[in-house]
ROBA-971710 format. One line per 10 residues: number of its first residue (from 1); their letters; for each residue z negated, y, x negated of C-alpha. Coordinates in steps of 0.1 Angstrom, whole numbers. Layout:
N
NUM) a) Z Y X; ... .
END
This chain:
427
1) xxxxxxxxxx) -134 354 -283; -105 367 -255; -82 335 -276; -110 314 -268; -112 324 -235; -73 317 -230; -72 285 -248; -104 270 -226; -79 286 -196; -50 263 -207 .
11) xxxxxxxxxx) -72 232 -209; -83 243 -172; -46 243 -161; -38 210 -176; -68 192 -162; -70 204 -126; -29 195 -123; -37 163 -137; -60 157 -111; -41 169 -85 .
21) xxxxxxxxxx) -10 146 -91; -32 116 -96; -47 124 -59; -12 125 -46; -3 99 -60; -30 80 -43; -44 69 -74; -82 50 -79; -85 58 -118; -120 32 -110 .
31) xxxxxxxxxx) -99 6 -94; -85 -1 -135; -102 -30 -155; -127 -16 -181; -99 -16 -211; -79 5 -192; -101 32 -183; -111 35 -217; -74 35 -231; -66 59 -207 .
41) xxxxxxxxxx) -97 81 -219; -94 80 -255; -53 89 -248; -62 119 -224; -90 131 -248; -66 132 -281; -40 148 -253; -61 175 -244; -79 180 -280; -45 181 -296 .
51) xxxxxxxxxx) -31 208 -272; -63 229 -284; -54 225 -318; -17 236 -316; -33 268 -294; -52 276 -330; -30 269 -351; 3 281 -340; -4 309 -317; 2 312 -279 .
61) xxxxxxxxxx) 36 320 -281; 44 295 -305; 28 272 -282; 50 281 -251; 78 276 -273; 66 242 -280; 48 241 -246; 75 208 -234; 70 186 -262; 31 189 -268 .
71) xxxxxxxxxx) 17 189 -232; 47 182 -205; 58 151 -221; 26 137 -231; 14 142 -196; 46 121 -177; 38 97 -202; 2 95 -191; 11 95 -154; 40 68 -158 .
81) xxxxxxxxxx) 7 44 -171; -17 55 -146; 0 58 -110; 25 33 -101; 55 46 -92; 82 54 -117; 117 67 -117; 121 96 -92; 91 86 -77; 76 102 -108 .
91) xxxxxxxxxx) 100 127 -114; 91 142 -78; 57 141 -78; 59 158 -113; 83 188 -107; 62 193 -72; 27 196 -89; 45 221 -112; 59 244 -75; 17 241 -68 .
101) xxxxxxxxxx) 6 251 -105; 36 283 -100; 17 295 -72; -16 291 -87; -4 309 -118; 12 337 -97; -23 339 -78; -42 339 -108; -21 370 -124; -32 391 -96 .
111) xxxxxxxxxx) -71 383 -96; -66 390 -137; -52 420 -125; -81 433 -103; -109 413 -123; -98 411 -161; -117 378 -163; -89 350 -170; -108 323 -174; -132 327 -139 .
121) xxxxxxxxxx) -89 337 -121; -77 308 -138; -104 283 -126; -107 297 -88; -66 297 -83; -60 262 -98; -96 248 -80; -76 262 -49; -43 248 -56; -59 211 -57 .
131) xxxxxxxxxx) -81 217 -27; -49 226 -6; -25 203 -21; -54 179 -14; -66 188 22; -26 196 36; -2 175 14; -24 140 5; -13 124 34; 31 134 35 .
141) xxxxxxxxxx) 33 129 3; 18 92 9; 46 84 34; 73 101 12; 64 77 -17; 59 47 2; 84 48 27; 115 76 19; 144 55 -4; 158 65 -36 .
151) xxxxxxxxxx) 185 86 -20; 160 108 -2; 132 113 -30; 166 122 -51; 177 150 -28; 141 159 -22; 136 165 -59; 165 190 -64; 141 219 -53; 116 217 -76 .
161) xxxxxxxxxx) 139 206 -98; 163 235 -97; 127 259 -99; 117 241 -129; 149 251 -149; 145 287 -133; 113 290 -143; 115 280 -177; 146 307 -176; 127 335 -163 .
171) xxxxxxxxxx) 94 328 -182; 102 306 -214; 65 293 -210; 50 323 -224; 24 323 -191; -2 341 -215; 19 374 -216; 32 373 -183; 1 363 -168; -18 398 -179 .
181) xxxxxxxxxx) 13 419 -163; 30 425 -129; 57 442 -129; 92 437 -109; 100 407 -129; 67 395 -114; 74 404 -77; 110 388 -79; 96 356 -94; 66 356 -67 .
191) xxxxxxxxxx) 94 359 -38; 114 333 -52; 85 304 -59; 75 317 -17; 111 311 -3; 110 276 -24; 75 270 -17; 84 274 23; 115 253 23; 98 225 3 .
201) xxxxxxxxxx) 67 222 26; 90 221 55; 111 193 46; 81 172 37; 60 183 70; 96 173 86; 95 139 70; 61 129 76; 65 134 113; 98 117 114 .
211) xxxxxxxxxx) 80 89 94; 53 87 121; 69 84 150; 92 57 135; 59 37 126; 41 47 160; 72 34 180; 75 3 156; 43 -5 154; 36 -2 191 .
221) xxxxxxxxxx) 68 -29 195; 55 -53 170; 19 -51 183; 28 -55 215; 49 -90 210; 24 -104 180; 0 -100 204; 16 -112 230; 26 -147 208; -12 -151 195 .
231) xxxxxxxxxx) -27 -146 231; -6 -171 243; -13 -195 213; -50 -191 214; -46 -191 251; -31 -223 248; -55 -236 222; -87 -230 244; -70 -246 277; -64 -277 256 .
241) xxxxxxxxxx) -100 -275 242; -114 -271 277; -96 -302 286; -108 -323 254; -144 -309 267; -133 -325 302; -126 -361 291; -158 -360 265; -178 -352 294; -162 -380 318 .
251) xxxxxxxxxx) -159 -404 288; -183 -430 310; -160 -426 340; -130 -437 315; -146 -467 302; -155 -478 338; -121 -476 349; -106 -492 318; -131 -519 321; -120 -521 356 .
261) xxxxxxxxxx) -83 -525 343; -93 -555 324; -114 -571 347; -85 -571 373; -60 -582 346; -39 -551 346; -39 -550 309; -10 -526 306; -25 -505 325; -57 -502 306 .
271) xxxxxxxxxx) -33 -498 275; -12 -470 292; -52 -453 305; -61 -458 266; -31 -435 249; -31 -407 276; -68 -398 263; -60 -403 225; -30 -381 230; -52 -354 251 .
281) xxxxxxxxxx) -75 -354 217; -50 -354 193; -31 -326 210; -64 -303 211; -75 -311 178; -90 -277 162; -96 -284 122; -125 -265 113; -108 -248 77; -134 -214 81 .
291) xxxxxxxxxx) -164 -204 97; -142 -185 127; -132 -203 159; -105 -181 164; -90 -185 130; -94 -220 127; -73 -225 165; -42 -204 148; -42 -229 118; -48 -254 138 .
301) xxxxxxxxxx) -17 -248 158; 4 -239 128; -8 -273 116; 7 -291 144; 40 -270 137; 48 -278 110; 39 -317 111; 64 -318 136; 88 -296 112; 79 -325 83 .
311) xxxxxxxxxx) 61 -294 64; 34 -304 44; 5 -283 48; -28 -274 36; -54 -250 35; -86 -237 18; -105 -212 34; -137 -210 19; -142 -168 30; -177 -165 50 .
321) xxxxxxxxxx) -176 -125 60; -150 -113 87; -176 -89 102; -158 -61 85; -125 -68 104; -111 -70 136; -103 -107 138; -73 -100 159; -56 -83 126; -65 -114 106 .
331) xxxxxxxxxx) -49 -135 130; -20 -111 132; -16 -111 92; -21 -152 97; 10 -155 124; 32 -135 108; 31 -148 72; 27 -186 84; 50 -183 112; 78 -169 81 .
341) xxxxxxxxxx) 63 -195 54; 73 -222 81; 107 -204 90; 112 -206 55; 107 -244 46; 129 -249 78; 159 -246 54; 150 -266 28; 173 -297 33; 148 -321 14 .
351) xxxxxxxxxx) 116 -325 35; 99 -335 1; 99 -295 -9; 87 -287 22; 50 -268 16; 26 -247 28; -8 -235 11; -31 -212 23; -59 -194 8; -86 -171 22 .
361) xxxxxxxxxx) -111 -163 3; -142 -139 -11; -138 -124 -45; -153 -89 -57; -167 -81 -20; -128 -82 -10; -112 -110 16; -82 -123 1; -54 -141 16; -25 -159 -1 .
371) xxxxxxxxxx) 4 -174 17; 28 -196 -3; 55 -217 3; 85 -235 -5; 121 -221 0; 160 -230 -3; 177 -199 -7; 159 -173 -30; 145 -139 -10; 156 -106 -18 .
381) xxxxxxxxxx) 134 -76 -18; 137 -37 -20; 131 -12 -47; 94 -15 -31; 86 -52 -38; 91 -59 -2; 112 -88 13; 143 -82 34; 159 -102 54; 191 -99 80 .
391) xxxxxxxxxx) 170 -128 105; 164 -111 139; 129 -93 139; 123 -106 102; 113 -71 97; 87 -65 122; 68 -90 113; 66 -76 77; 62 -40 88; 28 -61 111 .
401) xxxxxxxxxx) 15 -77 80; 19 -43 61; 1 -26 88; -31 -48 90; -36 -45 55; -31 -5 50; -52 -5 82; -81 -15 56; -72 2 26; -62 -32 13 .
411) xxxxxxxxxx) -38 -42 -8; -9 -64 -11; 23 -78 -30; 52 -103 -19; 65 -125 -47; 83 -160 -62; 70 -176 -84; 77 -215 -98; 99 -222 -70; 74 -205 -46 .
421) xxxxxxx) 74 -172 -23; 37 -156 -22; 22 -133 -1; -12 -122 -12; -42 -96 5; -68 -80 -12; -86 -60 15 .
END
């Protein structure tokens, strides 16, 4: 019964750390098609059954012994598949969730202590450990994997990297004898996984705050001029429109006078009268490509754009519900990648490769956008998939697009494909 008791304990330890490094890792197990959320079961299951099995068969200690191979291993492996970040990405969130599952185990010694219930000490310390990695951690350890470069997330992983080799030292994975006794050996541990424990939650706190003010001042700057630019477009858009509305509304006050031309024989002049009102309407032409005005007047004047610029472009914009969105952040995700797509085609020497195709549109309750165009010189990105560029303000405009979407909880990925750069939104 008491082996029982302790193997059930294990399985505890393994599940709730699983949990808690998929909920740093920001990870929708749902968001998977249906295959994969049944592969992923049926591998977890055999994970977890098999780790029982060697508990029977071989005997705790054995199984700390072994304790690497049959559940560490297995369970990178099942994280590398599951979350999407690899490398040290990985390797950091891995070695932290085992600083969290320390403490838990060191906190779980003492209520076995007082209580002589393992099982019932096992599940409240390692419940606790996810609820305050969860509530306190969630969010820096978002910007630390999304934003902090290789070099950092290296030297940020020595910590727990140097604890895991100590702690495998000091405790060989038997946590079934040392668990049931405190002693000095358990003291000088506890003080060591506190100091580490203490240091690690500082440099992380430190990092997420540095990260936020970056973004806060960057994000203030790039707000600031995009919407600066699309007021003034839109701005311009509507006076053009209001002066289209004008010369509808006086259109019998423009045939009079152009009959009056002719009738005088001042043909020219008539002629001259004539072309001033087609340009007027061809300059404050808005395409209707969506069922928003606002939308359709920043196409419209990206149109223009790039006619002048020889770009062929098109669009199909099919999408119906914006309700959910603040149509200023669509527009802002619309200037941005249009106003690079067009930067872009700029280069290309042969105006026959010059193209830009948008789509927005509705699929599984999500708007998605896709920007793709032509380009001369092929883009470079960073270990993230995103593009960089050494074009003045290049990167704002990313960091603006990134923004919007993260904004929503959306999605997105840059890429080249056939010849073509995309940007695509799933939000």
């Amino acid at each position: 019964m008491e082996q029982l008791q302790w193997t059930f304990s294990s399985i505890v330890i393994i599940l709730l750390c699983t949990i808690t490094m998929i909920s740093l890792a920001n990870t929708n197990f749902y968001s998977f098609s249906k295959k994969k959320q049944l592969l992923f079961t049926i591998f977890y299951t055999l994970f977890l059954c098999s780790n029982v099995l060697v508990q029977i068969l071989l005997g705790f200690e054995l199984y700390g012994d072994l304790y690497i191979i049959f559940t560490q291993i297995p369970l990178l492996l099942f994280l590398f598949f599951v979350t999407r970040y690899r490398g040290l990405q990985l390797i950091f969130l891995y070695m932290s969730t085992i600083i969290f599952s320390s403490g838990a185990m060191m906190l779980s010694s003492i209520l076995i202590y007082f209580t002589k219930l393992p099982f019932l000490s096992i599940f409240t310390s390692y419940c606790l450990m996810f609820l305050v990695s969860s509530k306190l951690l969630k969010k820096p350890f978002y910007y630390i994997l999304e934003y902090a470069d290789s070099k950092f997330i290296g030297l940020l992983t020595i910590l727990p990297l140097l604890y895991y080799f100590y702690n495998y030292y000091a405790t060989k994975y038997q946590y079934f004898t040392i668990m049931t006794t405190i002693n000095h050996d358990f003291w000088e541990r506890a003080m060591t996984l506190a100091i580490v424990i203490f240091s690690y939650y500082i440099n992380i706190v430190f990092f997420k705050t540095q990260i936020e003010k970056t973004n806060l001042n960057s994000v203030q700057q790039m707000i600031s001029q995009q919407l600066h630019d699309a007021t003034n477009q839109i701005q311009q858009l509507r006076h053009l429109e209001k002066h289209a509305s004008m010369y509808r509304h006086d259109m019998r006050h423009h045939f009079n006078y152009i009959n009056s031309c002719i009738q005088q024989n001042k043909p020219e002049e008539a002629t001259d009268y004539i072309q001033q009102i087609v340009t007027v309407f061809e300059n404050s032409q808005i395409v209707t490509y969506s069922s928003n005005e606002s939308i359709n007047m920043m196409i419209s004047s990206f149109k223009t754009e790039a006619e002048e610029q020889n770009i062929n472009f098109s669009v199909h914009a099919p999408a119906m519900d914006f309700n959910r969105f603040a149509i200023i952040d669509l527009c802002k995700l619309l200037y941005n990648g249009i106003e690079n797509a067009i930067h872009a085609c700029q280069q290309i020497e042969d105006i026959s490769r010059r193209n830009i195709h948008i789509e927005l549109y509705e699929k599984n309750q999500k708007l998605c956008l896709e920007i793709k165009n032509s380009y001369e010189t092929e883009p470079s990105f960073n270990e993230k998939g995103i593009p960089i560029s050494i074009r003045n303000g290049h990167g704002i405009g990313v960091k603006s697009m990134i923004y919007v979407v993260e904004k929503y909880e959306g999605i997105y990925k840059f890429s080249t494909k056939d010849g073509f750069f995309l940007f695509q939104v799933s939000m």
